[in-house]
mmCIF file of the N, C-alpha and C atoms, coordinates in Angstrom:
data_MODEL
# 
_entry.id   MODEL 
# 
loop_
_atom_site.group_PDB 
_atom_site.id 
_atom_site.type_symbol 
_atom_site.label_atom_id 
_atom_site.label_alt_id 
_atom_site.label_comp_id 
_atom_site.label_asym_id 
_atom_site.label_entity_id 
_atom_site.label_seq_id 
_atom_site.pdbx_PDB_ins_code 
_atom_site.Cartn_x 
_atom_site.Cartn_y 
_atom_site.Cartn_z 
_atom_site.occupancy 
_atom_site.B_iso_or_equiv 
_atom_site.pdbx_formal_charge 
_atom_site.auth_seq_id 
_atom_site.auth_comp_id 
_atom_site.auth_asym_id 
_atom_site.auth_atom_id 
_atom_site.pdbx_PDB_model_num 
ATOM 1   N N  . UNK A 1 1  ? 129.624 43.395 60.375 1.00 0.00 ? 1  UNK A N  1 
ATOM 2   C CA . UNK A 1 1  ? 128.802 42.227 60.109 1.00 0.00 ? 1  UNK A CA 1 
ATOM 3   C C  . UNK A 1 1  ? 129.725 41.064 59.749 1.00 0.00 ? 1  UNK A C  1 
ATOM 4   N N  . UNK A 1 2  ? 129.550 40.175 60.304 1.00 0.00 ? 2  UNK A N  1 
ATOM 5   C CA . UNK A 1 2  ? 130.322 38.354 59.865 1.00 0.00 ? 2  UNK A CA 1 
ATOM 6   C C  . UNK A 1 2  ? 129.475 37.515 58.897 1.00 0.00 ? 2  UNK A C  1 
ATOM 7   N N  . UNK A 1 3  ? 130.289 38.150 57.683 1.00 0.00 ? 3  UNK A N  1 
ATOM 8   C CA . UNK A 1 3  ? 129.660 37.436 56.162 1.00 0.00 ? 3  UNK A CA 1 
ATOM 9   C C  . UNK A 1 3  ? 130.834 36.485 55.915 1.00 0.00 ? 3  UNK A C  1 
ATOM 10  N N  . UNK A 1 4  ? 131.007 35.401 55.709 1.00 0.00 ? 4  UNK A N  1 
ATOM 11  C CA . UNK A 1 4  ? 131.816 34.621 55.192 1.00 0.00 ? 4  UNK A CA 1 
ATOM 12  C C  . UNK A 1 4  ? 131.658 33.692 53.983 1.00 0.00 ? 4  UNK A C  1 
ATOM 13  N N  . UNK A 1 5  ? 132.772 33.664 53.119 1.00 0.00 ? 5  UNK A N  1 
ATOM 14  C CA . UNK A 1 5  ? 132.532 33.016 51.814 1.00 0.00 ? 5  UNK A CA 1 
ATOM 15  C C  . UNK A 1 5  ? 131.670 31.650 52.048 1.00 0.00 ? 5  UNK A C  1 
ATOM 16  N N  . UNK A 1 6  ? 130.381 31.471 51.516 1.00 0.00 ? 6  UNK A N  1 
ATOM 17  C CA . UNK A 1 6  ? 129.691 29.937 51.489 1.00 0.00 ? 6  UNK A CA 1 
ATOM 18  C C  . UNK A 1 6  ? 128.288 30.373 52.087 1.00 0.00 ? 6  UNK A C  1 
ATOM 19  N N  . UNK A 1 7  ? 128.462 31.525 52.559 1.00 0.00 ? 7  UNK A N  1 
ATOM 20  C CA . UNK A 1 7  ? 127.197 31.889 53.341 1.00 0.00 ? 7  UNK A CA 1 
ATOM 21  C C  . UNK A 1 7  ? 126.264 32.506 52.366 1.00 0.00 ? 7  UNK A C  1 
ATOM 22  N N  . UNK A 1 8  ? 124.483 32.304 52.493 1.00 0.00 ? 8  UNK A N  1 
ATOM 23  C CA . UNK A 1 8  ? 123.524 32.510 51.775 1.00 0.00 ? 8  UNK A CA 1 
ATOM 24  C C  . UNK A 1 8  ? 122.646 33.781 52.321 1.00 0.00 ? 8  UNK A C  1 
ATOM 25  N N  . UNK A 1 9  ? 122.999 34.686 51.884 1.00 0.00 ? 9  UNK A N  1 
ATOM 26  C CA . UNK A 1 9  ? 122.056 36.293 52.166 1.00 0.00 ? 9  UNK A CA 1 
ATOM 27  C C  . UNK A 1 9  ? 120.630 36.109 51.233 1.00 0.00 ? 9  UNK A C  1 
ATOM 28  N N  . UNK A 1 10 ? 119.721 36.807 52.387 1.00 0.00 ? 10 UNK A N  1 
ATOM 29  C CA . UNK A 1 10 ? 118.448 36.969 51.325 1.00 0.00 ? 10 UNK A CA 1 
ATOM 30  C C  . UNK A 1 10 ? 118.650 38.816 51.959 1.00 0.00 ? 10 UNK A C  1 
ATOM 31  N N  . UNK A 1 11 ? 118.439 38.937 50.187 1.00 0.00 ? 11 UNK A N  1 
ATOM 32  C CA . UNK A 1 11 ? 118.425 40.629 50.116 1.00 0.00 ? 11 UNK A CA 1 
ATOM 33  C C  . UNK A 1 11 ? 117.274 41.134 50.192 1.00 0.00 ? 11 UNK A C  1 
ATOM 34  N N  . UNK A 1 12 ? 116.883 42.509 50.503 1.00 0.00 ? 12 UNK A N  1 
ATOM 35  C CA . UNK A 1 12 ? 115.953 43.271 50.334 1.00 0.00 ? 12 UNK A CA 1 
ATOM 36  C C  . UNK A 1 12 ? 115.250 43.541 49.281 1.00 0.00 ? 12 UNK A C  1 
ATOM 37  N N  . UNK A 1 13 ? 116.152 43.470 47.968 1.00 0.00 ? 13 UNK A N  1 
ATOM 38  C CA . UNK A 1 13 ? 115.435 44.044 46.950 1.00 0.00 ? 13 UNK A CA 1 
ATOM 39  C C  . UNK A 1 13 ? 115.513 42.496 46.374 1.00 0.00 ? 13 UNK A C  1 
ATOM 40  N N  . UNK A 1 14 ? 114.730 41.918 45.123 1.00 0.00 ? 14 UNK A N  1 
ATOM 41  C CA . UNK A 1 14 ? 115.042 41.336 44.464 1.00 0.00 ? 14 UNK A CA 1 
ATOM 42  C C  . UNK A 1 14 ? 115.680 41.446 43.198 1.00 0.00 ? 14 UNK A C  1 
ATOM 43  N N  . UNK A 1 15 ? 116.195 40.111 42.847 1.00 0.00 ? 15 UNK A N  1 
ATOM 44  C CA . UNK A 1 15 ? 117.358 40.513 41.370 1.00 0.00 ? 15 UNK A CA 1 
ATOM 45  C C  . UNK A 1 15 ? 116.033 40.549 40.796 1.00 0.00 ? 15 UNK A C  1 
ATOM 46  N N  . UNK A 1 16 ? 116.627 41.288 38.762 1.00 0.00 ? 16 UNK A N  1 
ATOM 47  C CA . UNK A 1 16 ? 115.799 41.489 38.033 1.00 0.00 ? 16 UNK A CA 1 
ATOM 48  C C  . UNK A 1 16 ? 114.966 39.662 37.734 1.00 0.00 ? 16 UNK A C  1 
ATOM 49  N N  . UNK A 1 17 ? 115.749 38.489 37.873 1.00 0.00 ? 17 UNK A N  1 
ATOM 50  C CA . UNK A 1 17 ? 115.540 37.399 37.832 1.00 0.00 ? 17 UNK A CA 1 
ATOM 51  C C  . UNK A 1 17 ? 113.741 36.546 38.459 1.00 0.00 ? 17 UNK A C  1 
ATOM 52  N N  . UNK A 1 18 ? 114.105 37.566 39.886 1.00 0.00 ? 18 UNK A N  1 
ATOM 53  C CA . UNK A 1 18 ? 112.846 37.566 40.586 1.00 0.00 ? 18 UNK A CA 1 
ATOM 54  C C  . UNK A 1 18 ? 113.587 37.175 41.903 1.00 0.00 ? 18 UNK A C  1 
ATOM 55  N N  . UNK A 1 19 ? 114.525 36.228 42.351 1.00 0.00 ? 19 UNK A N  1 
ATOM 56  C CA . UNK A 1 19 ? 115.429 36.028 43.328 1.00 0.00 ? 19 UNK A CA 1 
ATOM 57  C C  . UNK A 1 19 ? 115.807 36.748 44.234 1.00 0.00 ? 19 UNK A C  1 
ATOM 58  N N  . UNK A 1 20 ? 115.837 36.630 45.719 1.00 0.00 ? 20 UNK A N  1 
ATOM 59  C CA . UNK A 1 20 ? 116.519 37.493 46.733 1.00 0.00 ? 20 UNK A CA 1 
ATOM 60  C C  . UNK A 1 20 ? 117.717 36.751 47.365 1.00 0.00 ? 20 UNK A C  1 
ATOM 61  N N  . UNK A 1 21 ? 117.528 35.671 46.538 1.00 0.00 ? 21 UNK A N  1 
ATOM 62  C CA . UNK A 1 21 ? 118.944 34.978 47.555 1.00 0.00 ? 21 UNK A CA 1 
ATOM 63  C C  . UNK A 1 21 ? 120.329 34.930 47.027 1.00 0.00 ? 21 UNK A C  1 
ATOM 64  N N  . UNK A 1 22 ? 121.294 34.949 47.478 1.00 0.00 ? 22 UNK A N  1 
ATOM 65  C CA . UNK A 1 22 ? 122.463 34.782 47.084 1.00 0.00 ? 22 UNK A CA 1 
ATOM 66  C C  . UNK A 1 22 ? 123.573 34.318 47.771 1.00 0.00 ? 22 UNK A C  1 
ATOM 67  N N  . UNK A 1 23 ? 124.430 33.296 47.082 1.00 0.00 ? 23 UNK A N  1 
ATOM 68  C CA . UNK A 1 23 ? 126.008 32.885 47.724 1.00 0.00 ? 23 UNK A CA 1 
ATOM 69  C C  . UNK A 1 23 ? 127.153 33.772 47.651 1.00 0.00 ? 23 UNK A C  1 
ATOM 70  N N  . UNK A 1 24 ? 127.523 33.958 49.353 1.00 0.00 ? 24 UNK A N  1 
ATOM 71  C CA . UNK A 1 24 ? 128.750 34.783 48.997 1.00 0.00 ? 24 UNK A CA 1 
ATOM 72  C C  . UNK A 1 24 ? 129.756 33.781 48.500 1.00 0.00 ? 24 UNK A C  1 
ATOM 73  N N  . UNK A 1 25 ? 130.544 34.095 47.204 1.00 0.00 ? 25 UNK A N  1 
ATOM 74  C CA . UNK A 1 25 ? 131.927 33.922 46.494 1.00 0.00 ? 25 UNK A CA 1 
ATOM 75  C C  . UNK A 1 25 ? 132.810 34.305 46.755 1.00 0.00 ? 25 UNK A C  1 
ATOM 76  N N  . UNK A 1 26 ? 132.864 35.527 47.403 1.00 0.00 ? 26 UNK A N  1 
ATOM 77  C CA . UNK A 1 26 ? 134.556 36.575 47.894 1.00 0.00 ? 26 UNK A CA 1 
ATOM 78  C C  . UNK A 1 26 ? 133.918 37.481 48.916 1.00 0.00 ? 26 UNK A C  1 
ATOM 79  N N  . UNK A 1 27 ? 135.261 37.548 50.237 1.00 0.00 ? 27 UNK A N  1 
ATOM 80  C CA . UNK A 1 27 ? 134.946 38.574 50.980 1.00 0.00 ? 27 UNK A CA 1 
ATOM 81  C C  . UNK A 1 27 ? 135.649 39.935 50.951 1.00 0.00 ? 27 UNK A C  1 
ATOM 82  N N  . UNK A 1 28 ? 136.044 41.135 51.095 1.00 0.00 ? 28 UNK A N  1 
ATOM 83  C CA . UNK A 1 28 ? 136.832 41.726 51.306 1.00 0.00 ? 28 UNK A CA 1 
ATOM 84  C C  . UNK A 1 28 ? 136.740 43.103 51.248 1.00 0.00 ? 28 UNK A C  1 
ATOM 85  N N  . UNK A 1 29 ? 136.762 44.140 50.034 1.00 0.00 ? 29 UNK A N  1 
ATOM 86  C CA . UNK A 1 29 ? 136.246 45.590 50.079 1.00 0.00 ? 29 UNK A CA 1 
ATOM 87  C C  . UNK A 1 29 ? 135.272 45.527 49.380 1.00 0.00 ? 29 UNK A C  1 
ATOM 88  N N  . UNK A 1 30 ? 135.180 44.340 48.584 1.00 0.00 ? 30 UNK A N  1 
ATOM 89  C CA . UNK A 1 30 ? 134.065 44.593 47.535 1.00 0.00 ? 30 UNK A CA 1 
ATOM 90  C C  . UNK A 1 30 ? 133.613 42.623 47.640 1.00 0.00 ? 30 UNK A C  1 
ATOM 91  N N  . UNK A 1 31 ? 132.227 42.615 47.772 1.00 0.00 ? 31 UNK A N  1 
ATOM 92  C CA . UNK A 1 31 ? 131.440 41.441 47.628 1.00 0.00 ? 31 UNK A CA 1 
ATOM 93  C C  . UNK A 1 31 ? 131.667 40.724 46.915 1.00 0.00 ? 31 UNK A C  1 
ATOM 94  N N  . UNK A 1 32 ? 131.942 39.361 46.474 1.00 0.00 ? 32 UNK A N  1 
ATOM 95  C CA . UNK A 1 32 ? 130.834 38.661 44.772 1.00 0.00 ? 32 UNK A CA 1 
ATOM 96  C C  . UNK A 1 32 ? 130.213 37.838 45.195 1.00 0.00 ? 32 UNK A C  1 
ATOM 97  N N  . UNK A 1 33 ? 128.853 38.421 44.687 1.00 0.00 ? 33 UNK A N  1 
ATOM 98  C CA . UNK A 1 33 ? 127.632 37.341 44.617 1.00 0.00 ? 33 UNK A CA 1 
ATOM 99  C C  . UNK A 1 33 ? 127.711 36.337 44.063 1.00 0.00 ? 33 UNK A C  1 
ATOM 100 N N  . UNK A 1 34 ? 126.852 35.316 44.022 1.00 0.00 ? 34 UNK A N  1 
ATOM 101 C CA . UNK A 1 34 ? 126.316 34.541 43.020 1.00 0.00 ? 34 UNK A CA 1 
ATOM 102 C C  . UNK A 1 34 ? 124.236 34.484 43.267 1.00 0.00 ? 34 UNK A C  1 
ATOM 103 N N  . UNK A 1 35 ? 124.280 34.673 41.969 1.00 0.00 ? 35 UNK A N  1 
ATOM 104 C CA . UNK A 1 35 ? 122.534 34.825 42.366 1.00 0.00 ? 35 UNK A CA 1 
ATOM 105 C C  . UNK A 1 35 ? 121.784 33.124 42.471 1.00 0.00 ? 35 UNK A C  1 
ATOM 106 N N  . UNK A 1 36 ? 121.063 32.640 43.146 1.00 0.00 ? 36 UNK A N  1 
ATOM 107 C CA . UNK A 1 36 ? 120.828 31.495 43.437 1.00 0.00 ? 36 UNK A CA 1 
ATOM 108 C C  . UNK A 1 36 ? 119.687 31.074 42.224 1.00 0.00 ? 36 UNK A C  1 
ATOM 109 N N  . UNK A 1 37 ? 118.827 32.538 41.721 1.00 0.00 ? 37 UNK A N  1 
ATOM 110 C CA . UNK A 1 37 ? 118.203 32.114 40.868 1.00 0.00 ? 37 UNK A CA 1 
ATOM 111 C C  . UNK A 1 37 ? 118.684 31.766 38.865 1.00 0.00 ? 37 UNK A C  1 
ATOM 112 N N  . UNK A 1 38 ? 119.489 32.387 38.713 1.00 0.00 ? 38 UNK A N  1 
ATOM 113 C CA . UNK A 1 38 ? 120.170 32.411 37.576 1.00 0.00 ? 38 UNK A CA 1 
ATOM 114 C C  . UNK A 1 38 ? 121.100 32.291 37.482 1.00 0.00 ? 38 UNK A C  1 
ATOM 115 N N  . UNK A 1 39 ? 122.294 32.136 38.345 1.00 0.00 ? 39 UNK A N  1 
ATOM 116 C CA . UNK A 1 39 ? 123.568 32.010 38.680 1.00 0.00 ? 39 UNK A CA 1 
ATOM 117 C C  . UNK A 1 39 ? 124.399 33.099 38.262 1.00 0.00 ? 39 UNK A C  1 
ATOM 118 N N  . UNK A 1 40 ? 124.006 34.188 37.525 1.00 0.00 ? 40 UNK A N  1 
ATOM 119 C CA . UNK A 1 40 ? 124.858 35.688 37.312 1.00 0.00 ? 40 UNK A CA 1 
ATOM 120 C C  . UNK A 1 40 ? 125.702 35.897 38.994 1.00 0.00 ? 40 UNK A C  1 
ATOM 121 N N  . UNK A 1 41 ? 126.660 35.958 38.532 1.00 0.00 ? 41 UNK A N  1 
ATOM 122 C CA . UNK A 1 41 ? 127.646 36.981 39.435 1.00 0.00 ? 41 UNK A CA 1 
ATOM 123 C C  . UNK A 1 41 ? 127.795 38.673 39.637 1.00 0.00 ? 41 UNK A C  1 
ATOM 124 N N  . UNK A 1 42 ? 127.806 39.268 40.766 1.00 0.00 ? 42 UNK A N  1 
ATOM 125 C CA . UNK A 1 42 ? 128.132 40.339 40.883 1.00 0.00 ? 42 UNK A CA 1 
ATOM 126 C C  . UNK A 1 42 ? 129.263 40.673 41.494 1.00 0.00 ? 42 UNK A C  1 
ATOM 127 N N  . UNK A 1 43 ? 129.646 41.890 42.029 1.00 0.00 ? 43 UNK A N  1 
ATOM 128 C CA . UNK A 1 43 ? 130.841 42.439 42.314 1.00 0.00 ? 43 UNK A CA 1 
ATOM 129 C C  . UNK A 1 43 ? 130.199 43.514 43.263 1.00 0.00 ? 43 UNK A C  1 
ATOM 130 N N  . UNK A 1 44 ? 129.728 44.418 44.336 1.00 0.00 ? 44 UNK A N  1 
ATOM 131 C CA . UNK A 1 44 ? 129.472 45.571 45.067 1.00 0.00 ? 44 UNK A CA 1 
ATOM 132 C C  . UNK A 1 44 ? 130.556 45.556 46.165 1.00 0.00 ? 44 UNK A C  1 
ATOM 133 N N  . UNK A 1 45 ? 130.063 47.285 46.175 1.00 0.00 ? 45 UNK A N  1 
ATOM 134 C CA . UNK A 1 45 ? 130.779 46.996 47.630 1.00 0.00 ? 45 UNK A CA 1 
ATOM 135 C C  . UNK A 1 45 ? 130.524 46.855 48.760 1.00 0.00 ? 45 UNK A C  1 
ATOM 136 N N  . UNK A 1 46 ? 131.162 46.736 49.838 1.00 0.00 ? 46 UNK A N  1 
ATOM 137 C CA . UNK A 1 46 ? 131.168 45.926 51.282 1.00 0.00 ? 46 UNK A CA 1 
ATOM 138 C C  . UNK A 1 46 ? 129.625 46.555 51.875 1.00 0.00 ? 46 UNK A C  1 
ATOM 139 N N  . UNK A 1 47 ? 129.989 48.020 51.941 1.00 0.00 ? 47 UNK A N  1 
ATOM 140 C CA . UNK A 1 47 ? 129.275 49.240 52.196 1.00 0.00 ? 47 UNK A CA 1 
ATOM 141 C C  . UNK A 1 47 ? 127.556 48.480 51.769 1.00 0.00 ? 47 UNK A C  1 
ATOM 142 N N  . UNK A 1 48 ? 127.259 48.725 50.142 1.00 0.00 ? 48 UNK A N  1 
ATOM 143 C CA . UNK A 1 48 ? 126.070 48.406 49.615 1.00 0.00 ? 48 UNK A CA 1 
ATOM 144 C C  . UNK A 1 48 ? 125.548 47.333 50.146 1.00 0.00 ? 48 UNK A C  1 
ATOM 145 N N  . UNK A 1 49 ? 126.459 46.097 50.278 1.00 0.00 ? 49 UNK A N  1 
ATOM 146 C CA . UNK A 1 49 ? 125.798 44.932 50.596 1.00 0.00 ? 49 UNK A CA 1 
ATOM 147 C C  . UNK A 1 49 ? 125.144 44.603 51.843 1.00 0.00 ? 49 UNK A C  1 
ATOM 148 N N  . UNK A 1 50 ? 126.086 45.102 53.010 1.00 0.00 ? 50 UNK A N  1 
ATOM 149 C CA . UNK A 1 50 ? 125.416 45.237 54.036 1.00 0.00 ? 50 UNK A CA 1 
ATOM 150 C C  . UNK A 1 50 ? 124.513 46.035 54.370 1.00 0.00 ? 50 UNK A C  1 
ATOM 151 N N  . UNK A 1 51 ? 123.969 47.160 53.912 1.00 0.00 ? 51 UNK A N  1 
ATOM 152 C CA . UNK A 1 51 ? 123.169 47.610 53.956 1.00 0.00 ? 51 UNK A CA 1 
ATOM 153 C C  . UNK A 1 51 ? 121.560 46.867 53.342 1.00 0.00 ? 51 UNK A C  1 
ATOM 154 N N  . UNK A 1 52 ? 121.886 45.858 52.208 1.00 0.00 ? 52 UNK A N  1 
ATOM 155 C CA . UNK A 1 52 ? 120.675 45.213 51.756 1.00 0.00 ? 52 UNK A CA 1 
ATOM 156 C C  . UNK A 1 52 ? 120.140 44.477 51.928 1.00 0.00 ? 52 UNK A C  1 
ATOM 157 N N  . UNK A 1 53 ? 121.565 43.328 53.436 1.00 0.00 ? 53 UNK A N  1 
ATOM 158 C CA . UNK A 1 53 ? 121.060 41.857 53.755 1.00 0.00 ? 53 UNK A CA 1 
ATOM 159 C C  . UNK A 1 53 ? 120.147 42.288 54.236 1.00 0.00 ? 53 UNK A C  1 
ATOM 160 N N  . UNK A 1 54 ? 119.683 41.099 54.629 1.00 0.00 ? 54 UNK A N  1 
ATOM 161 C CA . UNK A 1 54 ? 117.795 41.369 55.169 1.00 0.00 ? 54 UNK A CA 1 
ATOM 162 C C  . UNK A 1 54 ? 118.425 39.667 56.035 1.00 0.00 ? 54 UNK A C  1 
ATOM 163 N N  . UNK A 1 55 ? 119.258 39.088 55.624 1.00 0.00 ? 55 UNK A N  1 
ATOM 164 C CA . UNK A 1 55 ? 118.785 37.937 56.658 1.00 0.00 ? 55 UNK A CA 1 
ATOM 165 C C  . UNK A 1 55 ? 120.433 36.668 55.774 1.00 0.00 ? 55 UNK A C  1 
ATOM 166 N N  . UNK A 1 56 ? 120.708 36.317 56.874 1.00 0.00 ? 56 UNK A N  1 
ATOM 167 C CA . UNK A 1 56 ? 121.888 35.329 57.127 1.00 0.00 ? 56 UNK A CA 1 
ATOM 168 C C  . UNK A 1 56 ? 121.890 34.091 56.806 1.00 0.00 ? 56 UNK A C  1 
ATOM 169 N N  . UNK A 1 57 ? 121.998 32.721 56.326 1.00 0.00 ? 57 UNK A N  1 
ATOM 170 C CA . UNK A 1 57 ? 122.546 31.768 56.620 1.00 0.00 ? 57 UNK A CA 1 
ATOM 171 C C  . UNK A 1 57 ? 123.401 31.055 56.494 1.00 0.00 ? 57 UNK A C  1 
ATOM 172 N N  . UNK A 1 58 ? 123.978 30.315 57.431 1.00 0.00 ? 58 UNK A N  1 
ATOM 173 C CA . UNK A 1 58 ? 125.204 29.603 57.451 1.00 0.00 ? 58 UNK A CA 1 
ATOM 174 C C  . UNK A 1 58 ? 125.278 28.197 58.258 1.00 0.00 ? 58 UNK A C  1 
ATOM 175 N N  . UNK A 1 59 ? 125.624 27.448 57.051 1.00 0.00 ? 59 UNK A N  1 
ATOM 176 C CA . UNK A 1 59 ? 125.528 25.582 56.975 1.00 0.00 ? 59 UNK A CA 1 
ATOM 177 C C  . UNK A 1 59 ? 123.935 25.711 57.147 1.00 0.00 ? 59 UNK A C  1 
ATOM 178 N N  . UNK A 1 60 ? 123.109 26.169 56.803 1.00 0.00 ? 60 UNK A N  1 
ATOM 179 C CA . UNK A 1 60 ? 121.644 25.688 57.287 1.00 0.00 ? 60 UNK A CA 1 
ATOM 180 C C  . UNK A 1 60 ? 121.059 26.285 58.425 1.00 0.00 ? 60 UNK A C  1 
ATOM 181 N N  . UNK A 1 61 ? 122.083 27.090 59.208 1.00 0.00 ? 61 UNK A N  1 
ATOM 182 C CA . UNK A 1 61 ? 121.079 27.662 60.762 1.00 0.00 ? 61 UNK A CA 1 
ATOM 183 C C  . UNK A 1 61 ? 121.369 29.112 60.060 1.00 0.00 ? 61 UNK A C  1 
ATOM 184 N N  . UNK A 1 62 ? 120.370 29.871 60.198 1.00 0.00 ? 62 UNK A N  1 
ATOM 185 C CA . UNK A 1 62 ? 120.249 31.056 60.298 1.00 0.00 ? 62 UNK A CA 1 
ATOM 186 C C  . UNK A 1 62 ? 120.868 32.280 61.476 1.00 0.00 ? 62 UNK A C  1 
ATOM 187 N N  . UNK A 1 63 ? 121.246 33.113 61.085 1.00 0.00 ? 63 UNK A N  1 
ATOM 188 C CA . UNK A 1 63 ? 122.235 34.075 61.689 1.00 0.00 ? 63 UNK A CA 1 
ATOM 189 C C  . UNK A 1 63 ? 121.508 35.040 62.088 1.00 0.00 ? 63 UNK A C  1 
# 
């Protein structure tokens, strides 16, 4: 999958926040989020994350 730092995933599950969206911060073996609704950061790995996107965007067009 072509995730690149700046790009906005909406996940499957939602954060405890209520939020599904998030900015990728870092690419590499392991993710960091930023949650769009509360701004908490995470850390997963490559593995988990792709398994949860549900949906892409990048600069504004959808992937």
């Amino acid at each position: 999958m072509d995730i690149k730092v700046g790009d906005i995933v909406t996940m499957k599950k939602p954060h405890p926040c209520g939020s599904t969206r998030w900015e990728i911060t870092r690419v590499g073996a392991d993710f960091k989020l930023r949650c769009l609704g509360c701004g908490r950061e995470v850390m997963n790995p490559r593995s988990k994350v792709e398994r949860g996107i549900k949906r892409v965007e990048r600069e504004g067009k959808e992937l």
